[in-house]
N, C-alpha and C positions, 0 to 999 in steps of 0.2 A: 809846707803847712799841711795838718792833719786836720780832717772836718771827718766827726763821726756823728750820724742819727740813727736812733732808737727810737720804736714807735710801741704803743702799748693799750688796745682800746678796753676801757673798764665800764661795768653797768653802774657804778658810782656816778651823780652827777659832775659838771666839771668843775660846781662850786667846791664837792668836798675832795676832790682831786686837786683843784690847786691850794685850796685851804691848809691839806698836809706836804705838798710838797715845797712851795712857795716858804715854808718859817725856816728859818739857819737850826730853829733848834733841835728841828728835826733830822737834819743831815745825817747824824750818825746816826740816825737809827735806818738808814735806803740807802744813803749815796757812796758806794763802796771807794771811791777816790779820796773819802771824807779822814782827816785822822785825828785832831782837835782842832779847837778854836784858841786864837790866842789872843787873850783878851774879851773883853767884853762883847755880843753879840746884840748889834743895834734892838729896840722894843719894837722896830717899826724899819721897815723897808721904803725907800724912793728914793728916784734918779739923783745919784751920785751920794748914795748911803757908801763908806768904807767897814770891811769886817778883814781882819786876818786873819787866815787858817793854814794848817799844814794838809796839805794833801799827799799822797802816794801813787806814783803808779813805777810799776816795775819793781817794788821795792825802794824805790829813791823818793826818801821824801824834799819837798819843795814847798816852802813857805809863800803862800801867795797875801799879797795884800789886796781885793776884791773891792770894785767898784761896780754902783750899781748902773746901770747904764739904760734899762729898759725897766720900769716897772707899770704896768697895767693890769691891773686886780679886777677881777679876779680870772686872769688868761695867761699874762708872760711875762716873764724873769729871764731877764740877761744881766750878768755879769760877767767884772773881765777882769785882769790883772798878770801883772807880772811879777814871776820868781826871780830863784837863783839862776848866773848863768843869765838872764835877763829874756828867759822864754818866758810866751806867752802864752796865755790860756785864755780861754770866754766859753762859759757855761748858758744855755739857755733851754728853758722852760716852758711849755705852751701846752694847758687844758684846753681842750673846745668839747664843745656839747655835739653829741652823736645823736640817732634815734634810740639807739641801744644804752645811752649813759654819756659817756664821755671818750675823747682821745689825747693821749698825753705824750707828749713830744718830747724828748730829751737829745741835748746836744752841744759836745764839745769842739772845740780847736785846738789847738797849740801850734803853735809856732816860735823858731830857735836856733841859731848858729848850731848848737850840739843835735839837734832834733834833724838831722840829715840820715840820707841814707839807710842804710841796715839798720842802723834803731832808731830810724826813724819810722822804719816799717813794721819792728817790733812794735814801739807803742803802738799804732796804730794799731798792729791785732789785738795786744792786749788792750787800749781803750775800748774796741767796739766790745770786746768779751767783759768788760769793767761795766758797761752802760747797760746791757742783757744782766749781768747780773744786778745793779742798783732798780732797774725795773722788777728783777722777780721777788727783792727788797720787798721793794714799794708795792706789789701787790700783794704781799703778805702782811704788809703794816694796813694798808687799806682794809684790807679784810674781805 
């Protein structure tokens, strides 16, 4: 199993930090794993919301079916689900308020009979390089 954190501290508060990160509809515009939605994208988030999307990493896309597993607004989003090949994935999210503004957590897993060994050590590099990039995303969408 792969566990990668990202950390990211902004002078934004952490209300309007998790405000844009927390919506699905925002995903492609930060979260570089992001590649469509398939299907409709709930109006509203909480525990045990389902959304489908296709993600990418390494070039291999994976359709994940996403369940909400953690919702507390306005601080943490987890989500989990599993693809093709029957890996797993869980996404989570956590603003907290700083003295300087805010700090905003991001972090994935995966885990997977194929997700062994040598590539499984690839994603790994390429997930933490995926999660640095959806952060400099996201500070650039933030402003």
């Amino acid at each position: 199993m792969g566990q990668l954190t990202a950390t990211r501290d902004f002078s934004a508060s952490a209300e309007d930090v998790w405000t844009l990160a927390s919506d699905p509809n925002n995903f492609e515009k930060w979260l570089t794993l992001h590649q469509k939605w398939k299907g409709d994208i709930p109006a509203e988030l909480a525990v045990g919301t389902q959304m489908t999307e296709v993600i990418s990493m390494m070039g291999m896309p994976n359709t994940i079916t996403w369940t909400v597993d953690e919702y507390d607004a306005p601080s943490t989003l987890a989500i989990s689900g599993t693809g093709m090949a029957g890996v797993q994935v869980a996404i989570s999210l956590a603003a907290t308020p700083t003295d300087s503004g805010s700090r905003f957590d991001l972090s994935c897993s995966f885990e997977g009979q194929m997700i062994v060994g040598a590539l499984g050590k690839a994603i790994e590099k390429q997930g933490a390089a995926e999660l640095e990039s959806s952060l400099d995303n996201f500070a650039a969408l933030l402003g």
